[in-house]
C-alpha positions as CSV (number, residue, x, y, z in Angstrom):
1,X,-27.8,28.7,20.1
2,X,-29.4,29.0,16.6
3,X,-27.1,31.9,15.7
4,X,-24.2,30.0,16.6
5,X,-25.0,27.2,14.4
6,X,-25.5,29.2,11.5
7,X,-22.3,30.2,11.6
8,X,-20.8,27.0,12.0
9,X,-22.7,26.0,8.7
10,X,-21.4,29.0,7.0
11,X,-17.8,27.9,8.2
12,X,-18.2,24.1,6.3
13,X,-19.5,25.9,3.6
14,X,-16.1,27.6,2.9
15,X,-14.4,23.9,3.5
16,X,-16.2,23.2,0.0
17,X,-14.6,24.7,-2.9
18,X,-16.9,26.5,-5.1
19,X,-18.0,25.5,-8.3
20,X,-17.9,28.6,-9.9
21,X,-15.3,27.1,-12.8
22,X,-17.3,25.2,-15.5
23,X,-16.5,21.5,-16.0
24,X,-13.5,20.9,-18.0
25,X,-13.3,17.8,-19.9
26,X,-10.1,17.7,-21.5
27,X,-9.1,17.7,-17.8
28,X,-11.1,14.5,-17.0
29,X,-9.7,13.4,-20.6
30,X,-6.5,13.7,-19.9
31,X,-6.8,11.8,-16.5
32,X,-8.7,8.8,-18.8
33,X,-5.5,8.3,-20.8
34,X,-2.7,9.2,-18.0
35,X,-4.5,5.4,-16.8
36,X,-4.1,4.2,-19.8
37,X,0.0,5.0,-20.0
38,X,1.3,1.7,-19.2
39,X,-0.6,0.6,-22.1
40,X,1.0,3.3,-24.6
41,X,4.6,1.8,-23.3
42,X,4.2,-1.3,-24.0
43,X,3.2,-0.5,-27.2
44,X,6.4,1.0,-28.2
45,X,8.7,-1.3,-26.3
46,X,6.8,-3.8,-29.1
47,X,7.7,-1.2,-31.7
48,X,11.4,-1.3,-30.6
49,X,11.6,-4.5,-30.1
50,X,10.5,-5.3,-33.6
51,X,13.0,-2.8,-34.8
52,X,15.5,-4.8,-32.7
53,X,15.1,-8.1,-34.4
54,X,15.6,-6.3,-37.6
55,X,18.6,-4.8,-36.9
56,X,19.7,-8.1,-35.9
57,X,18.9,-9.6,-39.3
58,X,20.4,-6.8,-41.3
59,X,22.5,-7.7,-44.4
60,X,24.9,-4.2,-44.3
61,X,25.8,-1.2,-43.3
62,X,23.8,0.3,-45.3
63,X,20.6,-1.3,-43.9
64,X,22.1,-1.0,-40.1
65,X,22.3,2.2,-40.7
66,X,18.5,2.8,-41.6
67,X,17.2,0.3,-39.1
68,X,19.4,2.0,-36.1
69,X,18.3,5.7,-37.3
70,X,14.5,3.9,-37.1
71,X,15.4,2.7,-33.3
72,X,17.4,6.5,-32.8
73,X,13.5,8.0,-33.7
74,X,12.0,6.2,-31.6
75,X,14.0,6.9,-27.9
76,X,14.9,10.4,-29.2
77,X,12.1,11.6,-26.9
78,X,11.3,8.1,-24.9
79,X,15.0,7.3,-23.3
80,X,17.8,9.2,-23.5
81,X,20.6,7.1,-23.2
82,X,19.6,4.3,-25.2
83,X,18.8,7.3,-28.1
84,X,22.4,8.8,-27.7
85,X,23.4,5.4,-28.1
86,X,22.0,4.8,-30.9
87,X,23.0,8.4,-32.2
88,X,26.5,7.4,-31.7
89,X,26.1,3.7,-33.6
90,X,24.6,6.0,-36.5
91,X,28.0,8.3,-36.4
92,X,29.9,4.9,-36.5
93,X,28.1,3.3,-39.4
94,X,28.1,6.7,-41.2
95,X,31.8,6.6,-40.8
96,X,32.2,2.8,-41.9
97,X,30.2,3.5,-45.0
98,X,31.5,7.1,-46.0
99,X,28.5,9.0,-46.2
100,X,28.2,12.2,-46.1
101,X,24.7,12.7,-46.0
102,X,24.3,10.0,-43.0
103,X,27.0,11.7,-41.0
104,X,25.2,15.0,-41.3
105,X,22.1,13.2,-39.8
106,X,24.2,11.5,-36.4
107,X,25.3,14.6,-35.2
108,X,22.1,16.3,-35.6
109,X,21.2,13.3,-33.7
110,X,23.6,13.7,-31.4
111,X,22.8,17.4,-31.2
112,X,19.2,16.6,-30.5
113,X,20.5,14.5,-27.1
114,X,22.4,17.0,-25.9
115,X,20.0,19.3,-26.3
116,X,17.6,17.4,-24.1
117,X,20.5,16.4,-21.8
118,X,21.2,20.4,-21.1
119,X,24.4,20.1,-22.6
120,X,24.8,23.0,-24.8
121,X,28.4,23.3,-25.2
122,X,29.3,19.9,-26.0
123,X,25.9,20.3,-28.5
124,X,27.7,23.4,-30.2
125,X,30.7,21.5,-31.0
126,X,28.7,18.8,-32.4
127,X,27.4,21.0,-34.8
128,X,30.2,23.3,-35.6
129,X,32.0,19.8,-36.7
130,X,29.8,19.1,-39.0
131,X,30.7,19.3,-42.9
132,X,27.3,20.3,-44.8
133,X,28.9,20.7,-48.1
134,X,27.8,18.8,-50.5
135,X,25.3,17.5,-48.7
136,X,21.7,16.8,-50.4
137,X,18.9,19.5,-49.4
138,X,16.6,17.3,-47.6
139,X,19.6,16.6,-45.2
140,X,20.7,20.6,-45.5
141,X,17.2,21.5,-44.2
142,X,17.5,18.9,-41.1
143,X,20.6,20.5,-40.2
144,X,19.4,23.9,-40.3
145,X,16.2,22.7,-38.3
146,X,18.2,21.5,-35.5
147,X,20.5,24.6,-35.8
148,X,17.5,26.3,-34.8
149,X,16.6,24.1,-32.2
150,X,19.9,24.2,-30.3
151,X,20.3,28.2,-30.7
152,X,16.5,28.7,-29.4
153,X,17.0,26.1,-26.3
154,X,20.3,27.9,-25.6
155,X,18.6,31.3,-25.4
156,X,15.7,30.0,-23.4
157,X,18.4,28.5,-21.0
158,X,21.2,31.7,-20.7
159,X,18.5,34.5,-19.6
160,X,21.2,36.5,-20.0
161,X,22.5,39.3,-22.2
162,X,24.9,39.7,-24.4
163,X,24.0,35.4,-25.2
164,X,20.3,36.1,-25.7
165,X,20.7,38.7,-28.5
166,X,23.3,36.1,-30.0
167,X,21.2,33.2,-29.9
168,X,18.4,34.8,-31.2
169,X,20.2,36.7,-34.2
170,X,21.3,32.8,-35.0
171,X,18.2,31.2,-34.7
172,X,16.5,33.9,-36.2
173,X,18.6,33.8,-39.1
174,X,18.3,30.1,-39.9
175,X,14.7,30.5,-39.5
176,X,14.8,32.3,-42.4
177,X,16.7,29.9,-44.0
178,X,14.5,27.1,-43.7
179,X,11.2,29.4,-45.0
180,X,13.7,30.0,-47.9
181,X,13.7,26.9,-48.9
182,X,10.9,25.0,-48.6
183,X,8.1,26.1,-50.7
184,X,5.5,29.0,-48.9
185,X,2.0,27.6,-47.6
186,X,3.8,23.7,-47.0
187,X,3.3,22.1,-43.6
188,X,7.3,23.0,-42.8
189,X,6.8,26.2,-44.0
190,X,4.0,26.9,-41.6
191,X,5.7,25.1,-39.0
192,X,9.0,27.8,-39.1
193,X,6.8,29.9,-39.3
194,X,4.6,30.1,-36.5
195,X,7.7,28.7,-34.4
196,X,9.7,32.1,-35.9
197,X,6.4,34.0,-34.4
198,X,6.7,32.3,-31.0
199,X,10.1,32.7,-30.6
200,X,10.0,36.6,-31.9
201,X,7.2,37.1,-29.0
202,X,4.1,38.1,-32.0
203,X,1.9,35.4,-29.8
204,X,-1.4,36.2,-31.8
205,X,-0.1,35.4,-34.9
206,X,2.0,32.8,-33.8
207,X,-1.5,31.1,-32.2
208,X,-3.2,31.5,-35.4
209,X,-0.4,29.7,-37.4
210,X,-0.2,26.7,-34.8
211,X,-3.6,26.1,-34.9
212,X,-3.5,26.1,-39.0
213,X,-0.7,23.7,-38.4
214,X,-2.7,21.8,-36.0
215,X,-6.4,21.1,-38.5
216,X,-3.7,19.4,-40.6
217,X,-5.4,15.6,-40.1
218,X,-1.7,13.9,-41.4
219,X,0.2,15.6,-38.5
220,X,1.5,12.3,-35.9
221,X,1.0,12.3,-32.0
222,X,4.5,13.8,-31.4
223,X,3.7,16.4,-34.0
224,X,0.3,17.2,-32.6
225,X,1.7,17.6,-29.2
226,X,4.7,19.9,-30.0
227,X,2.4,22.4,-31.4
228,X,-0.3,22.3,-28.9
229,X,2.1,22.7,-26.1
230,X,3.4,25.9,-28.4
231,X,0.0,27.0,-28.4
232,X,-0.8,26.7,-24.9
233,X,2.7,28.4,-23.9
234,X,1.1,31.4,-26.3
235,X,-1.8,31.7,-24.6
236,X,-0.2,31.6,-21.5
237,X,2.0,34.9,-22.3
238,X,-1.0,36.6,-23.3
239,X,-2.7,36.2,-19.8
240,X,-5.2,33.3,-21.1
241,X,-4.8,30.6,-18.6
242,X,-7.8,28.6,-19.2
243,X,-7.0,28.5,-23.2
244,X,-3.3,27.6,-22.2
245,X,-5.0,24.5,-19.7
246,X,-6.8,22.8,-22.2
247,X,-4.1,23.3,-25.1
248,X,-1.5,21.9,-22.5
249,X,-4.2,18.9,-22.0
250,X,-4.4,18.1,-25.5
251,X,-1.0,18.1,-26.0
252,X,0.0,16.1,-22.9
253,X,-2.7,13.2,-24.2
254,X,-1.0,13.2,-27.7
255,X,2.7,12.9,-25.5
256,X,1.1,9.8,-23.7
257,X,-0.1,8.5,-27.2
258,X,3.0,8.8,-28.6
259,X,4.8,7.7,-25.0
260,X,7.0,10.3,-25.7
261,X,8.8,11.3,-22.4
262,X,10.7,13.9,-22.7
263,X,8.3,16.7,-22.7
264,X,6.6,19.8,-21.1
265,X,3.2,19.6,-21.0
266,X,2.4,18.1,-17.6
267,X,4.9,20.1,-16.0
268,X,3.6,23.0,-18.2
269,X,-0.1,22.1,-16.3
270,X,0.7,21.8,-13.3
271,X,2.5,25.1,-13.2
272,X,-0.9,26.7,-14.5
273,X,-2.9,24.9,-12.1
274,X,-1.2,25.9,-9.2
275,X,-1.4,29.4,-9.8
276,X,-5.2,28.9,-10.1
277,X,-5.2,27.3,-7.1
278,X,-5.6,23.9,-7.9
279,X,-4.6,21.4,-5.3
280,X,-4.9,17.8,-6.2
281,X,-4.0,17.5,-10.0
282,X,-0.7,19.4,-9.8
283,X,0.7,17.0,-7.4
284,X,-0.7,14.2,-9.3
285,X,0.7,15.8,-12.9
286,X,3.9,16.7,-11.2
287,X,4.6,13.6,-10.5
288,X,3.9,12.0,-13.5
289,X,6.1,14.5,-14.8
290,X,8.9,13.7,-12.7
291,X,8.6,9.7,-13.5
292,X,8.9,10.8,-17.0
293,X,11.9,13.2,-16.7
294,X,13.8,10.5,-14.3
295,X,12.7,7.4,-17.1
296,X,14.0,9.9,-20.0
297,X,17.1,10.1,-17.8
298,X,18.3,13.7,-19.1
299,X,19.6,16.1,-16.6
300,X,17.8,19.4,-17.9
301,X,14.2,17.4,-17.7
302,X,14.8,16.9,-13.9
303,X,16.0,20.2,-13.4
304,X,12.9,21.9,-15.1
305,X,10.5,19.4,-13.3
306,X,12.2,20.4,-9.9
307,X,12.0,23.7,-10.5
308,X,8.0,23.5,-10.0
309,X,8.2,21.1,-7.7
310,X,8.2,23.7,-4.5
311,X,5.7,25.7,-6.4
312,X,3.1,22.6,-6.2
313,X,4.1,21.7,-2.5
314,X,4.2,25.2,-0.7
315,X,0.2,25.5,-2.6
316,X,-0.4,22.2,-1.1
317,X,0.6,23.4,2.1
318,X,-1.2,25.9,1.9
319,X,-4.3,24.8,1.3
320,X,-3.7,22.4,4.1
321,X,-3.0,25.6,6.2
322,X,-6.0,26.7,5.5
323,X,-8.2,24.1,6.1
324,X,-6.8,23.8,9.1
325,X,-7.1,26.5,10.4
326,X,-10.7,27.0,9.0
327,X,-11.6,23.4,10.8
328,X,-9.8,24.5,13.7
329,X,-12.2,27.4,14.5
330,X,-14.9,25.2,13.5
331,X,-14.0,22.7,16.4
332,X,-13.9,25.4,18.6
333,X,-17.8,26.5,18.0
334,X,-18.5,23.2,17.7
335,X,-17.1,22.7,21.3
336,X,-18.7,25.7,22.0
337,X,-22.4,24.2,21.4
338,X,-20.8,20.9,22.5
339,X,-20.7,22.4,26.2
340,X,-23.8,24.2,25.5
341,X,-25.3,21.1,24.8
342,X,-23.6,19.1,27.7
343,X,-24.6,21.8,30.3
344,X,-28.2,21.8,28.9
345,X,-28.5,18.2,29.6
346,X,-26.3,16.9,32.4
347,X,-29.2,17.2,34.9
348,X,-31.4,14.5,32.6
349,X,-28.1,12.3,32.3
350,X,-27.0,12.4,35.6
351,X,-30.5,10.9,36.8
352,X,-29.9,8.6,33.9
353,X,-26.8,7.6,34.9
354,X,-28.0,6.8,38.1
355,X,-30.4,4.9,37.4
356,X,-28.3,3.1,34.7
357,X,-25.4,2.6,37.5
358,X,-28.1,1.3,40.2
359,X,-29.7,-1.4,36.8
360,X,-26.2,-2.4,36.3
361,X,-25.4,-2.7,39.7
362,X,-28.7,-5.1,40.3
363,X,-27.8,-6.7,37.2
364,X,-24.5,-7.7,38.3
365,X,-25.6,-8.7,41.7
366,X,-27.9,-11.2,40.2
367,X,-25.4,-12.9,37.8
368,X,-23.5,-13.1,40.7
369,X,-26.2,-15.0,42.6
370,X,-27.1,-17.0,39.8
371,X,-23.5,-18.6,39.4
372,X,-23.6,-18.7,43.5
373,X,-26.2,-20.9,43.0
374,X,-25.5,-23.2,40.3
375,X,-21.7,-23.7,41.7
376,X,-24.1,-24.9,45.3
377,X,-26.3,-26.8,43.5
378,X,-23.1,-28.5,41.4
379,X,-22.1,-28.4,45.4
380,X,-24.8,-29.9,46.8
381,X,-24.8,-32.6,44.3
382,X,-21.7,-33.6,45.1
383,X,-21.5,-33.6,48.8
384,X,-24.8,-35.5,48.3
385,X,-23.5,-38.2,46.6
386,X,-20.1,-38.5,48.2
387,X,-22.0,-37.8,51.5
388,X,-23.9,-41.1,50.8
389,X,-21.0,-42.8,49.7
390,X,-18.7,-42.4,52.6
391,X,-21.8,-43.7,54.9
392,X,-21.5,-46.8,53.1
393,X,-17.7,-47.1,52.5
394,X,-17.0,-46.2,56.3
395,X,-19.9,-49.0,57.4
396,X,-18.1,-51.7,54.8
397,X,-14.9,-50.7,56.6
398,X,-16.0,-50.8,59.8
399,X,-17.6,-54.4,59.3
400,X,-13.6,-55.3,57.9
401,X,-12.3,-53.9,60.9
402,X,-14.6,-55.6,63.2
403,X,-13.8,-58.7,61.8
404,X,-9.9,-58.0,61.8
405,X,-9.7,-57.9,65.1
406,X,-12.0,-60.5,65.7
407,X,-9.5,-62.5,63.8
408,X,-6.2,-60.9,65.3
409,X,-7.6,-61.7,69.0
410,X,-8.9,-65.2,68.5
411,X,-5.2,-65.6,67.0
412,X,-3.7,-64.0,69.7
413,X,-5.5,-66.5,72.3
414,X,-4.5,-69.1,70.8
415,X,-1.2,-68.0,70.5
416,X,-0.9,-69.2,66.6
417,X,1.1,-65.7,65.9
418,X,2.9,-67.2,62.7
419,X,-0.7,-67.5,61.6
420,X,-1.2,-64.1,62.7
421,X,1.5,-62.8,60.7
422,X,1.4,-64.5,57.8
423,X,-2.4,-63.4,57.9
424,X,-1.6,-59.6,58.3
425,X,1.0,-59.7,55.3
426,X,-1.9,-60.9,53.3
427,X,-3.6,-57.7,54.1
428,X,-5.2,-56.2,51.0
429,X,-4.4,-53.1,51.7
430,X,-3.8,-52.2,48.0
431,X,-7.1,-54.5,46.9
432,X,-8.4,-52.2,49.4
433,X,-7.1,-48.6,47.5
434,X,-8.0,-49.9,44.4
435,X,-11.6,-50.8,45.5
436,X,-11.7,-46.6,47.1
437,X,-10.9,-46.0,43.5
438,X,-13.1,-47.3,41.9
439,X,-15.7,-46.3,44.3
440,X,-14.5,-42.7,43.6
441,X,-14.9,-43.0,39.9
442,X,-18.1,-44.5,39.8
443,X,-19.2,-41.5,42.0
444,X,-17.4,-39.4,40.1
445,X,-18.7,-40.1,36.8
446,X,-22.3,-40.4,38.0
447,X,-21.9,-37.0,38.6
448,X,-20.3,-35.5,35.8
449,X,-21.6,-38.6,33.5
450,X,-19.6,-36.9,29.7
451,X,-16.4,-36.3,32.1
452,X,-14.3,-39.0,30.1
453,X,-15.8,-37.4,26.4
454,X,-15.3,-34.1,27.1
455,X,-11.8,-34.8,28.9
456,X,-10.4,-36.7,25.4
457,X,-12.0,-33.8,23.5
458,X,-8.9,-31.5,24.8
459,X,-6.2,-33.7,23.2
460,X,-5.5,-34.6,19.5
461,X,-7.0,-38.3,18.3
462,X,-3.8,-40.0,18.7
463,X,-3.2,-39.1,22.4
464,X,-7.5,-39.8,23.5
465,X,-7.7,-42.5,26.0
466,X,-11.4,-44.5,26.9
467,X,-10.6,-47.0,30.0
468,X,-13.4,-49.4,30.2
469,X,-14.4,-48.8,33.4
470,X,-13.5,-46.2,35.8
471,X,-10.6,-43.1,35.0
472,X,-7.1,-43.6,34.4
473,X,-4.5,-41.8,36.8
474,X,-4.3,-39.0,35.0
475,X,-8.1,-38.3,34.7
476,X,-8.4,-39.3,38.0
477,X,-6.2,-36.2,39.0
478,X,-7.7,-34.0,36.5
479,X,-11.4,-35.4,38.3
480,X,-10.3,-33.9,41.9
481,X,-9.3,-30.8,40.5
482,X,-12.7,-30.9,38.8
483,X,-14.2,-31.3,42.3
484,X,-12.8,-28.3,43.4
485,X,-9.1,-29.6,45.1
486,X,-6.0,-27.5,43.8
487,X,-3.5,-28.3,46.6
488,X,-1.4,-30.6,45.3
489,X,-0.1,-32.2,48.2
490,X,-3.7,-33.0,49.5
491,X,-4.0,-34.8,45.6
492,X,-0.9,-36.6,46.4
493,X,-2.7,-37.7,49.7
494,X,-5.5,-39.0,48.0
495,X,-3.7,-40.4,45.5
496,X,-0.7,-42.4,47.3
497,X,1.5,-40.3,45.2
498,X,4.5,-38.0,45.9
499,X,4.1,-34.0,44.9
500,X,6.8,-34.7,42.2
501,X,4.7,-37.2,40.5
502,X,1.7,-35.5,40.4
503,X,3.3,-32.7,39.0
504,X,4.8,-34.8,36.2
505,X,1.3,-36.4,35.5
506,X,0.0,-32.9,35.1
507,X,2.5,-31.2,32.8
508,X,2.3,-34.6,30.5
509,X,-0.9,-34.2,30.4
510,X,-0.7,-31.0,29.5
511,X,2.1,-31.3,26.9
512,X,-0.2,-33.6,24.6
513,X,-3.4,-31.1,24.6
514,X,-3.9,-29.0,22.1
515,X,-5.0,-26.3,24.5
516,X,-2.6,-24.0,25.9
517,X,-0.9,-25.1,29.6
518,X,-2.4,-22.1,31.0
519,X,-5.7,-22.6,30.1
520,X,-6.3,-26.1,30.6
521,X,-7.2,-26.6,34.1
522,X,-9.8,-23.5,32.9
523,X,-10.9,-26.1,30.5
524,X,-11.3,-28.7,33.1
525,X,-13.5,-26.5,35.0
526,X,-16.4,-26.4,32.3
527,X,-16.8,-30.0,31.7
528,X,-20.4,-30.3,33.4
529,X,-20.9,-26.7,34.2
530,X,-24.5,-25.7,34.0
């Protein structure tokens, strides 16, 4: 038996996961501020909406223009449509006002959508439209930067040769532009940089310049996040998980910062999680992940988030498979002893049980006796009193009687039989009734002395009735069911009333309580009940 249990122990032992991982805070950080997300949201939806009422006070084109290029910044990675709407407003005021420079900057705008969107071709032509000449450097270096933007996202999205080589030569080469011309050792300089290391697969380097890029205390919350989820995709291709976890962490906090919802991050961590065999937290980041990619509203996002989607699940089930089938054997030791136990102690119960049964039975027998002998006591006290009663009601009627035909015969001798008549239909036969009545009531109601109370106490204020002496016909009913008589007909009797009318009387009654029909009569029964 002993043996047996220590193996059951052993068995919930491997139920708990082991806590061979050290605590990792930037994972408890980053579930801090995922509760916390709402309150990032409203925060820009403030932003916007400031930006909103600007744009509606704006004196020009010119100052359109900058205010919707403001609101195109912020949705670029919070909504897409609403940011390829405002794209598309820019290309329209860029047009209305003829500048070059501004029209430049909506289709890189528009590029940037369509990037996110997964729409590459339409992206191309975007860019292949537009007219750079001319153009002033700052605006030159944008294009280039989103040049290498859409030929990088393009090659990460083919997988396939001879469009990989392509889009790399073309990326590659204005990579090079843009560390051309901005001056060496400047925060865009390092930025090309270590994205030209990434993207040319020299991950060590390319760690070391992102994390150069990343002591820079200027960079912004987008800016922060880009590169840590750079680093962490680094670290992931050289086999460092756990460095690739907490990069992934810091950068999805700076994407909730920033509410920036178009991103990688989460989806980025829960990938990595699963693989390690993490249960909970994927499905939780995965999700969050998907709500993101489904309020960003771009097609690629969704795709990229569903693609891990069945990675988190089939780990979820299973680890549910294997708890199940670990508590599974578990349950069957455990019935095991259970029988053990049972067989070990079934002699002791059944004594028990027997003994328990025969208590019960004893117990029963004298609650049983008990309300035997109160309803004969409640018996006795009746049949006492209406025992007594009916001696003297029988002897009063008797002495009427006697005297009746006392009368009837002198009348008869005499022969005076309009007398005689006239006497009988003076009978108080009625005066007689009533006085039975009353006789029954004031029995009654010695008996059961609150009868009248506790009878009003079953209807609402309006419908409570208090005769001044005696009951009224409808308590007087209620009174002989009280007593013990059901039968309607034999109430009727009593009563001098047909079945029909003491029926009606009853469901009246009824009607007005505020006790249910079927349980009224119930009610009758405990007024006076010891």
């Amino acid at each position: 038996m002993m043996k047996l249990l220590h193996i059951i122990a052993l068995l919930f032992l491997t139920l708990v996961p082991l806590q061979g991982r050290e605590r990792e805070p930037w994972l408890d950080e980053l579930d801090a501020e995922l509760a916390k997300k709402e309150e990032y949201d409203a925060r820009k939806e403030a932003r916007i909406g400031q930006l909103r009422g600007r744009l509606r006070a704006a004196l020009d084109d010119r100052e359109r223009y900058g205010v919707t290029r403001e609101l195109y910044e912020e949705y670029q990675s919070y909504k897409y449509d609403s940011a390829y709407a405002y794209a598309q407003e820019m290309a329209r005021l860029a047009a209305a006002a003829d500048l070059p420079d501004a029209r430049v900057e909506a289709g890189c705008a528009t590029t940037f959508c369509l990037i996110s969107a997964g729409l590459y071709k339409e992206a191309f032509d975007v860019m292949d439209a537009l007219d750079v000449e001319g153009v002033s450097p700052q605006t030159l270096l944008e294009y280039y930067k989103m040049q290498v933007r859409l030929n990088y996202s393009a090659r990460g999205y083919s997988q396939t040769a001879p469009y990989w080589d392509e889009y790399s030569r073309v990326g590659e080469e204005y990579s090079r532009k843009i560390l051309e011309m901005v001056p060496e050792g400047s925060p865009t300089w390092w930025e090309y940089q270590a994205n030209y290391l990434m993207e040319s697969a020299r991950y060590e380097e390319g760690i070391a310049a992102f994390s150069r890029l990343l002591s820079d205390e200027n960079l912004d919350y987008h800016q922060r996040a880009i590169f840590a989820s750079s680093t962490g995709w680094l670290q992931h291709c050289l086999g460092r998980d756990d460095e690739a976890i907490k990069s992934l962490c810091e950068s999805a906090i700076f994407d909730l910062k920033s509410s920036t919802k178009e991103t990688t991050a989460l989806r980025m961590l829960a990938e990595y999680l699963t693989r390690r065999g993490e249960v909970e937290r994927p499905s939780r980041y995965v999700r969050e992940s998907f709500d993101d990619a489904n309020f960003y509203n771009a097609r690629l996002r969704k795709l990229e988030v569903g693609a891990v989607l069945p990675l988190v699940e089939k780990n979820h089930y299973d680890s549910l498979q294997r708890e199940r089938n670990l508590m599974a054997l578990v349950i069957v030791l455990l019935a095991a002893v259970i029988l053990a136990a049972v067989a070990a102690i079934w002699f002791i119960r059944r004594q028990y049980r027997r003994l328990h049964e025969a208590r019960a039975t004893i117990e029963e027998r004298n609650a049983q006796l008990e309300a035997a002998n109160v309803q004969l006591a409640e018996a006795n006290e009746i049949k006492s009193e209406y025992i007594g009663n009916s001696f003297y009601i029988n002897s009063e009627f008797l002495d009427k009687m006697a005297q009746l035909y006392k009368m009837v015969d002198r009348m008869i001798v005499t022969r005076q039989y309009d007398e005689l008549r006239r006497s009988l239909k003076e009978s108080t036969i009625d005066k007689e009734r009533d006085e039975m009545y009353e006789s029954f009531d004031h029995t009654f109601l010695k008996i059961f002395p609150t009868f009248v109370n506790d009878y009003n106490a079953l209807f609402p204020e309006t419908e409570q009735r208090f005769p001044a002496e005696g009951l009224t016909p409808e308590m007087r009913i209620f009174a002989l069911i009280r007593l013990g008589i059901s039968e309607t007909d034999r109430i009727a009797k009593f009563l001098d009333y047909s079945v029909h009318t003491i029926n009606t009387y009853k469901t009246r009654v009824k009607n007005k309580s505020w006790v249910e029909n079927e349980q009224f009569e119930a009610e009758i029964m405990k007024i006076g009940a010891r």
